[in-house]
C-alpha positions, 0 to 999 in steps of 0.5 A: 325462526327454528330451532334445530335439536339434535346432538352437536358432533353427528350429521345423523339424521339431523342433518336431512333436516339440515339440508331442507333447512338451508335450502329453504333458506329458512331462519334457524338456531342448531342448538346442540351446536350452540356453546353450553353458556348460550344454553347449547350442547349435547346436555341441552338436546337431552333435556329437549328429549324429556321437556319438550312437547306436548306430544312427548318426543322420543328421539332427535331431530326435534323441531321447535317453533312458533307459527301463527302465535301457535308453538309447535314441536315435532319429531321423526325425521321425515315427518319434519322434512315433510312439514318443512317442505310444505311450509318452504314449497319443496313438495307440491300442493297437492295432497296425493303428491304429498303422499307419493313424496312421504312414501319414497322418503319413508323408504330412504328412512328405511335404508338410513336404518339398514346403514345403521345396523351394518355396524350395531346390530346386536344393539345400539348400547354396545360398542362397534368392537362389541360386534365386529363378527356380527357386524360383518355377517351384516354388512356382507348382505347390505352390500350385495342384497340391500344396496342395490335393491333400494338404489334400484328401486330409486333409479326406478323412481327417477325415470327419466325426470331431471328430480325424483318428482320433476321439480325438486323435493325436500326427497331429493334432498334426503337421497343427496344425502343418502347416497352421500353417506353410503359412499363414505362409509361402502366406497368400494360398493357404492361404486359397483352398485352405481355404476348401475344407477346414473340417474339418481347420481345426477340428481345427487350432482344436481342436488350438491350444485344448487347455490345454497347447498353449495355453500352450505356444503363448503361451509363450518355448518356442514359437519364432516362424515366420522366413526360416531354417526349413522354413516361409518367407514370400517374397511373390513366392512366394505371388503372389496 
C-alpha cells in the first residue's frame, strides 16, 4: 500500500505519479483526496510538508511506504516515477536504460516548470491578475520558442519506435500527460507545433488506450484540468 500526498483539487505534478500508480496497478490511498474526518485534505498534505521524513520534503507529491518491513518517504516527482517504475517494471533493469529514461523525464520535468511560469512568472505568491502583462510577454515565447523546441526534441527521442524506449515507460506515461496539459492550456499552439510532431501524438494515443488508463482516465479519480494547477487555460495567452 502507497500513500499519495498531494493537494486534493489539482492534477499538478501529483498526478504523473498518479498515472505510474494506476498503470502499475498499484495498491494506493490519495490522501489529500481523503475526507478531513479520515485524516485527509489540503490540511493533512501540509502537515505531510513538516512531519514527514527523515530526509526532510520540501514540496509535494510525497510518496510514503512501507517496503520489506522498511518505511520509506520520498519526494520530487521524477524521482518517485522513477522508483515506482523500477518496483512496478515500467523501466528496464538495466541500469544505463535506467539513466536514459530519468535523463528525458527530467527534461519533461523541465518543460512542466516552463508551463508553470507561463502564467506566474514574477512569483508563485502572487495572483495570475498580479502579472497578467508579464505573463504574456512570457508565454508569447514558450509558444513560439519553447514548445517546439522540446516536442521536437521528444519526436527525436521517439524515433520510429512504438514508445519513447520501445516498450512502455513510467516516461510515456508522463509525456501523455505533458502534451495532455499543453493541449489544454496552449490549444491553438499545441495544434500548430504538432502537426510537426506525430510520433509523440501516437504514443500519447497509444498511451490513453492502454485499459487501465482508460479506465482511470474515465473515472472520478482523474481530477479535470482547471485555472488553479500547473496546466492554465488563458486565452490571451494562446493568441491564435
Amino acid at each position: 500500500m502507497y500513500e499519495l500526498f498531494y493537494w486534493p483539487t489539482i492534477q499538478g505534478r501529483g498526478e504523473f505519479v498518479r498515472l505510474v500508480l494506476e498503470e502499475a496497478k498499484a495498491e494506493y490511498v490519495d490522501v489529500g483526496r481523503l475526507p478531513k474526518s479520515e485524516g485527509g485534505g489540503s490540511a493533512a498534505v501540509a502537515r505531510a510538508i513538516d512531519e514527514l521524513g527523515p530526509p526532510a520534503v520540501f514540496a509535494p507529491p510525497i510518496l510514503r511506504a512501507t517496503i520489506h518491513k522498511k518505511k520509506i518517504v520520498l519526494s520530487q516527482t521524477a524521482n518517485i516515477c522513477a522508483f515506482l517504475a523500477r518496483r512496478h517494471g515500467l523501466v528496464a533493469d538495466d541500469e544505463v536504460a535506467q539513466a536514459h529514461a530519468l535523463q528525458v523525464q527530467l527534461t519533461i520535468a523541465d518543460l512542466v516548470a516552463e508551463v508553470h511560469d507561463t502564467h506566474h512568472p514574477i512569483g508563485a505568491s502572487l495572483y495570475y491578475e498580479d502579472q497578467k502583462p508579464e505573463a504574456r510577454r512570457r508565454a508569447e515565447s514558450f509558444r513560439s520558442e519553447r514548445i517546439p523546441k522540446f516536442l521536437g526534441w521528444l519526436e527525436r527521442v521517439a524515433g520510429d519506435q512504438a514508445y519513447l524506449f520501445g516498450e512502455l515507460t513510467y516516461v510515456d506515461l508522463s509525456l501523455f500527460q505533458v502534451l495532455e496539459g499543453l493541449r489544454y492550456a496552449f490549444p491553438h499552439a499545441f495544434a500548430r507545433v504538432t502537426a510537426e510532431t506525430p510520433k509523440i501524438l501516437a504514443i500519447r494515443d497509444r498511451v490513453s488506450a492502454r485499459p487501465r488508463i482508460a479506465s482511470y482516465l474515465a473515472s472520478e479519480r482523474r481530477i479535470p484540468f482547471n485555472k488553479m494547477g500547473i496546466f492554465r487555460h488563458y486565452a490571451e495567452l494562446d493568441e491564435k
